[in-house]
C-alpha positions as CSV (number, residue, x, y, z in Angstrom):
1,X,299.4,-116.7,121.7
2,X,301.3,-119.2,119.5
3,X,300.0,-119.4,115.7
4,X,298.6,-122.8,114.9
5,X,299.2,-123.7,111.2
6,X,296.7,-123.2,108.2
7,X,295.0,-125.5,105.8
8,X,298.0,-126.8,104.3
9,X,299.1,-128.5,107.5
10,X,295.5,-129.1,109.0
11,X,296.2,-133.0,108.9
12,X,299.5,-133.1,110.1
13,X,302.3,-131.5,113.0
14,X,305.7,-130.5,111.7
15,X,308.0,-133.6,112.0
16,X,305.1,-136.5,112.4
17,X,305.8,-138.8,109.3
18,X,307.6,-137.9,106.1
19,X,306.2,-136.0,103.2
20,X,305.1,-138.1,100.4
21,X,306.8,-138.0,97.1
22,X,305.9,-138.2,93.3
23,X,306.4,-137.3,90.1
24,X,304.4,-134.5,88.8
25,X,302.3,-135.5,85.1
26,X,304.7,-134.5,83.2
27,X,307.8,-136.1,84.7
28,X,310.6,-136.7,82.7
29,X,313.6,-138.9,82.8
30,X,317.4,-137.0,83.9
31,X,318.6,-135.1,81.1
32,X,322.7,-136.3,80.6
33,X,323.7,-132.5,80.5
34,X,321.6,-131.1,83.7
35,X,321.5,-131.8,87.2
36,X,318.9,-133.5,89.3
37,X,317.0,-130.8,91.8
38,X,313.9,-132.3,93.6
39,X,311.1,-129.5,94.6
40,X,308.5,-130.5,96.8
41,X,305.2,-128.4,96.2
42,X,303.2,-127.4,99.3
43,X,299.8,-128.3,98.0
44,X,297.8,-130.0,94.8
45,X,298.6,-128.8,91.4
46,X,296.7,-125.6,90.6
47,X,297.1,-122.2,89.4
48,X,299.2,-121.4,92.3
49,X,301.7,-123.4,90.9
50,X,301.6,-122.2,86.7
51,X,305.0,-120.9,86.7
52,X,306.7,-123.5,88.0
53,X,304.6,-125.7,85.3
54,X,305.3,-123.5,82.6
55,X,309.4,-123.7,83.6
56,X,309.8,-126.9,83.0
57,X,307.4,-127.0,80.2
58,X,309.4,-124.2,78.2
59,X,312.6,-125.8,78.9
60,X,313.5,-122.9,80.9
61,X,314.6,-125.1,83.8
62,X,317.1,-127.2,81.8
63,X,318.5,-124.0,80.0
64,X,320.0,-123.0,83.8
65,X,321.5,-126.7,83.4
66,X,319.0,-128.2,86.1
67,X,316.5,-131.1,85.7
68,X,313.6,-130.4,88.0
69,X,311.9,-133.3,89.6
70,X,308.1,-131.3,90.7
71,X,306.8,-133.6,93.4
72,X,303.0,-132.4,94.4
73,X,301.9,-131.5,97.5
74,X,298.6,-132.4,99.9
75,X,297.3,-132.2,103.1
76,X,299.3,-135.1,103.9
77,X,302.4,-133.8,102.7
78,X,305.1,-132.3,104.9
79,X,307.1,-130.0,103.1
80,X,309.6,-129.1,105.8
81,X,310.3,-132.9,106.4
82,X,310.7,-133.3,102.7
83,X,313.9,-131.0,102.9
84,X,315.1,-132.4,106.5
85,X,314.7,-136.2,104.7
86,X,316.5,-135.1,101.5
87,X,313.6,-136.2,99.5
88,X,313.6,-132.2,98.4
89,X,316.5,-129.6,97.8
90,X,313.7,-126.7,97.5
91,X,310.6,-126.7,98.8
92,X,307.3,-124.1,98.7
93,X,306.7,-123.2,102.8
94,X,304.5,-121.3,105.0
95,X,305.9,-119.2,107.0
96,X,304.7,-120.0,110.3
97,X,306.1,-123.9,110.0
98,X,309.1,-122.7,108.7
99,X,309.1,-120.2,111.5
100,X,308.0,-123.0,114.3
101,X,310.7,-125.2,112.8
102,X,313.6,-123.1,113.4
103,X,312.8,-121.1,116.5
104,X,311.4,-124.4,118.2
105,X,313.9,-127.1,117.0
106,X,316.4,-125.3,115.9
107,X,316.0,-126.6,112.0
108,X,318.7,-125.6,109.6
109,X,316.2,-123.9,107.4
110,X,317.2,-120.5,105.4
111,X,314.0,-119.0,103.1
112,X,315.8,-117.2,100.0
113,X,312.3,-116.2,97.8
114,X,308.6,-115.5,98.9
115,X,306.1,-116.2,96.1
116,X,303.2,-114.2,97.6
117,X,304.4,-111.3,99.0
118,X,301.1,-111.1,100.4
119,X,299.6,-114.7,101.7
120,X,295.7,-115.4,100.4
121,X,295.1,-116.1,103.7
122,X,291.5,-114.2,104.0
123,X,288.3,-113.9,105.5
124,X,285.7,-114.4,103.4
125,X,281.8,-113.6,103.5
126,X,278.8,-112.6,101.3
127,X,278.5,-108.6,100.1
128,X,275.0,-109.0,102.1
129,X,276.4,-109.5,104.8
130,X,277.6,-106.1,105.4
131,X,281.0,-107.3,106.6
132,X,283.6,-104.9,105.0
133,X,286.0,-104.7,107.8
134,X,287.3,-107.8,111.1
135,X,285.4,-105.1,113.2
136,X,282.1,-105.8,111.4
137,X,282.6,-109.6,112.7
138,X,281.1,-108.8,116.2
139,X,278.1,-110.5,116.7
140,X,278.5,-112.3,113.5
141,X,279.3,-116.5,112.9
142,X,282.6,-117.4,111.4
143,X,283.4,-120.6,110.4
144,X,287.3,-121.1,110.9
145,X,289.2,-123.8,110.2
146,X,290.4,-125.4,114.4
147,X,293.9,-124.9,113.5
148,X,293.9,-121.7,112.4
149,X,291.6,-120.5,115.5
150,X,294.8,-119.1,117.3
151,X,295.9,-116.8,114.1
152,X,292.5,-115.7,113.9
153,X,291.9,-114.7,117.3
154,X,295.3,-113.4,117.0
155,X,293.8,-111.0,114.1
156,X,290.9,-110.0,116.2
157,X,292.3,-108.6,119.1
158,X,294.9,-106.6,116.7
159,X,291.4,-104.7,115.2
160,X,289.9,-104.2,119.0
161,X,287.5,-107.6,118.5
162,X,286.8,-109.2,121.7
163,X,286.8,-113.0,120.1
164,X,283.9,-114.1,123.0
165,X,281.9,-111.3,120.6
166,X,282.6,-113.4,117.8
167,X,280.4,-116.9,117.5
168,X,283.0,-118.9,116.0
169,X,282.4,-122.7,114.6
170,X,284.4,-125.2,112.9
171,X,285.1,-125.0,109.2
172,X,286.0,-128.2,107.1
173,X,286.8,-126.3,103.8
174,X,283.7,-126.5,102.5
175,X,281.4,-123.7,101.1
176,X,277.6,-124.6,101.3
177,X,277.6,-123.5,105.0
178,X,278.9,-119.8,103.8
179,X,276.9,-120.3,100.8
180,X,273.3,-121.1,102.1
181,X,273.6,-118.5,105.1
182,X,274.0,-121.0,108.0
183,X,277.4,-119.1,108.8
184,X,278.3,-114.9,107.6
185,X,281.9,-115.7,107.3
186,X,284.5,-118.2,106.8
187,X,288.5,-118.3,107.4
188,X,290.1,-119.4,103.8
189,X,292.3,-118.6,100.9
190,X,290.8,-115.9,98.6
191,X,292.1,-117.6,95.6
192,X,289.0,-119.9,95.0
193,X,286.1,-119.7,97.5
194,X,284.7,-116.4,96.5
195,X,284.1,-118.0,92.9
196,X,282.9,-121.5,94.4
197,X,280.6,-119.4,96.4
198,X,279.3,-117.2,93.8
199,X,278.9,-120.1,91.9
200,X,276.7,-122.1,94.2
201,X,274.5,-119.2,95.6
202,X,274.3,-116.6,93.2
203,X,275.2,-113.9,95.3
204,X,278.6,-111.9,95.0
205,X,281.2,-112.7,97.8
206,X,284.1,-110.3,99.4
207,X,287.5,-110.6,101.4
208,X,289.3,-109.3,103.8
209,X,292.9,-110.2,103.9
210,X,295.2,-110.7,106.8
211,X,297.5,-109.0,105.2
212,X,295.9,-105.9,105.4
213,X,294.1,-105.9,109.0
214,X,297.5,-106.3,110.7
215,X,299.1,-109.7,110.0
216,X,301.1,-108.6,106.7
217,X,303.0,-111.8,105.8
218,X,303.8,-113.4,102.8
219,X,302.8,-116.9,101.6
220,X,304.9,-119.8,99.7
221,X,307.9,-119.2,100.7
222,X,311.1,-120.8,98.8
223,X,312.8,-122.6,101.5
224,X,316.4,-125.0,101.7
225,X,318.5,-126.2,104.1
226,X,321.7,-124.7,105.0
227,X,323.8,-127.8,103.4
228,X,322.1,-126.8,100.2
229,X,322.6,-123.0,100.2
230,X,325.8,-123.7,100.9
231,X,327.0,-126.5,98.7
232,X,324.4,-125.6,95.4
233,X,324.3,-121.7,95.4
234,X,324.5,-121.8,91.8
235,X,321.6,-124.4,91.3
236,X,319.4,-122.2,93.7
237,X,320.3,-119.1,91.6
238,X,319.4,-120.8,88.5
239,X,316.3,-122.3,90.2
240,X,314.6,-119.2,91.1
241,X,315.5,-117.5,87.5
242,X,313.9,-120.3,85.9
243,X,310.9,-120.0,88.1
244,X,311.0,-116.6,87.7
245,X,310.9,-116.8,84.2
246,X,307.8,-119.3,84.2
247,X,305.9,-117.0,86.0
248,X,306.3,-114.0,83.9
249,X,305.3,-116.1,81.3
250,X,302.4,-116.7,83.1
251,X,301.8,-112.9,83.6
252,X,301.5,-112.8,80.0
253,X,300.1,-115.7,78.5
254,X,297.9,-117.3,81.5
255,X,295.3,-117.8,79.9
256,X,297.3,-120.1,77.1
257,X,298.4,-122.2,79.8
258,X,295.4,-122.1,81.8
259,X,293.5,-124.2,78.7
260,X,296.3,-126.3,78.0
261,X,296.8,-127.8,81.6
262,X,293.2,-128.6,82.2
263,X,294.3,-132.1,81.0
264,X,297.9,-132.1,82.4
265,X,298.5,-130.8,85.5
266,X,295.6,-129.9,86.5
267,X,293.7,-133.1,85.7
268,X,291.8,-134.3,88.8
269,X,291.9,-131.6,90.8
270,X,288.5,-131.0,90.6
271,X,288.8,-127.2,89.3
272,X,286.6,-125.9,86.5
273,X,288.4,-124.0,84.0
274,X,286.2,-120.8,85.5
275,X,287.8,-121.9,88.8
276,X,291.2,-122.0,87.6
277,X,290.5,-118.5,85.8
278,X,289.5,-117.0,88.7
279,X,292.2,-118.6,91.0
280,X,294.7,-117.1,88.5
281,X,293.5,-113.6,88.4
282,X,292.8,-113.9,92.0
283,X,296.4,-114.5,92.5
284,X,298.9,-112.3,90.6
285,X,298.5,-108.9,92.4
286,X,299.5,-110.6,95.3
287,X,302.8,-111.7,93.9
288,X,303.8,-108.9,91.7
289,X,306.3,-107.1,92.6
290,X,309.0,-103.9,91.5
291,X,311.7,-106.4,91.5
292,X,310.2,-109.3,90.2
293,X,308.5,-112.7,91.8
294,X,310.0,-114.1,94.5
295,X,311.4,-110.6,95.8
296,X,312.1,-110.4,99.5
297,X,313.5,-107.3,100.5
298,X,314.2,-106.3,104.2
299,X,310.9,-104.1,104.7
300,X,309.3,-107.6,103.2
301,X,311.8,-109.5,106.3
302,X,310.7,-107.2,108.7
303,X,307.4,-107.0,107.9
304,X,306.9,-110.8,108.4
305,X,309.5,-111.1,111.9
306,X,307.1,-108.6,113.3
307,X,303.9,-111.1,112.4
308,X,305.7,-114.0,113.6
309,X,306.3,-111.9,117.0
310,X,302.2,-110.8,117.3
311,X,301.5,-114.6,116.6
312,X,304.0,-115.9,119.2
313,X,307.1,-117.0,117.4
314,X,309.9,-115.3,117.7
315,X,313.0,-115.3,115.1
316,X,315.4,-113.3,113.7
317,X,316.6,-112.5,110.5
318,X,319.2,-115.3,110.0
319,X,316.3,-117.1,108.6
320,X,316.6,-114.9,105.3
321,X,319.0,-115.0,102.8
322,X,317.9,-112.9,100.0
323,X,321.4,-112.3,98.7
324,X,320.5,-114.9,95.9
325,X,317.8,-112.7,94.4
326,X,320.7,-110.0,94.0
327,X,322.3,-112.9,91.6
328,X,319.3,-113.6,89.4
């Protein structure tokens, strides 16, 4: 069964339009002394996105000699297309589109760093509901998102479901049905909807990732062409040590940053600073790693080729290149 892509891409298909592009709030003119590299985001600014923040905030970007244009991301916003347009040199990436891109229409796309080494992607429900496992879901009403109904039946049948079992409606992304009872489960990223819920009913909420019920991918992945591995090596290197930087920063000092964005970055994204807390916290297990964010070693490359071949897509490991990390 081919995987149909997740929230991020709910509004659009791969190469239908080209991403939008802008300046993030704290855009800044060319520095004489660095060079211009433009990184498309893959969704709205949030916590998911504080190192990268924090990078160009500390300076840490323009001390590797690059000035780093941040354009923000949406769910009209293409990422992929931002790199095959040349409106991006790096850009944040599922793995699944990247995947579809390459094996499909043979896009020049190489990932060389995955932010989450385990994705967010999660199914979410309240502690009353007795679900602590995707067999517990029989009998039960999920509400999942339509174009992520072929991952999730997908993850089903890997943990013996029968999805006819499962009463499965559609999800728009927002929490009162999960909330008031009318549904026991919902398909979502774990990083905010368990607070949101708890917030708005009172009543504690749990997760089960996909990562751990057999899907095990990774999310965000840091993704260029093969013109720009190739031609900027050196950029790319200084790119992810920068970023890396940022977001051991953030490992430290989050909660610093967290305060000091609310009317920066993060203003209008319709987060509370509780939100944002919990997003954070929510968040940095699932990147941590031995050797450092953005690692992607090949139990990680294996681990994800073997998802993309339960969910239909088929690659190999040309689409890897983590010999950069080994420069950082």
């Amino acid at each position: 069964m081919k995987f149909v892509q997740s929230r991020r891409d709910f509004a659009k298909t791969l190469f239908a339009g080209a991403a939008l592009v802008g300046l993030g709030p704290l855009g800044r003119a060319q520095a004489a002394e660095t060079t211009p590299l433009n990184f498309q985001s893959i969704w709205i600014n949030d916590p998911e996105f504080m190192g990268y923040f924090i990078a160009i905030d500390e300076g840490y970007y323009k001390a590797e000699g690059l000035d780093v244009n941040y354009i923000p991301g949406g769910p009209d916003v293409i990422p992929p297309a931002s790199l095959l347009t040349g409106k991006a040199d790096v850009a944040l990436t599922s793995l699944m589109e990247t995947a579809s891109a390459v094996a499909e229409k043979g896009a020049p796309f190489k990932i060389i760093g995955c932010q989450f080494q385990k994705s967010p992607d999660s199914v979410i429900s309240l502690e009353a509901s007795g679900i602590k496992s995707i067999k517990d879901l029989v009998g039960k009403t999920v509400a999942c998102p339509p174009l992520s109904l072929g991952t999730f039946n997908v993850l089903l049948g890997l943990n013996g479901v029968d999805p006819s079992t499962v009463k499965i409606v559609p999800y728009a992304f927002d929490p009162t049905p999960l909330a008031t009872g009318q549904v026991d489960a919902v398909v979502d990223f774990m990083t905010s909807l368990p607070y949101i819920v708890e917030q708005t009913s009172g009543k504690k909420a749990n997760y089960i990732l996909f990562y751990d019920s057999g899907l095990p991918f990774g999310k965000d992945f840091v993704t260029v062409t093969d013109d720009t591995l190739k031609n900027r090596r050196k950029d790319l290197v200084g790119f992810l040590r920068a970023s890396r930087k940022g977001w051991d920063e953030d490992f430290k000092n989050g909660a610093t940053y967290l305060k000091k964005y609310e009317d920066t970055w993060f203003k209008g994204n319709g987060y509370t600073p509780g939100a944002s807390e919990f997003h954070s916290k929510a968040q940095n297990p699932l990147m941590q790693h031995p050797n450092g964010v953005f690692a992607l070693d090949d139990a990680a490359i294996e681990h994800n080729i073997a998802t993309l071949e339960k969910v239909g897509i088929k690659v190999t490991k040309d689409m890897f290149d983590n010999s950069l990390l080994a420069e950082i």
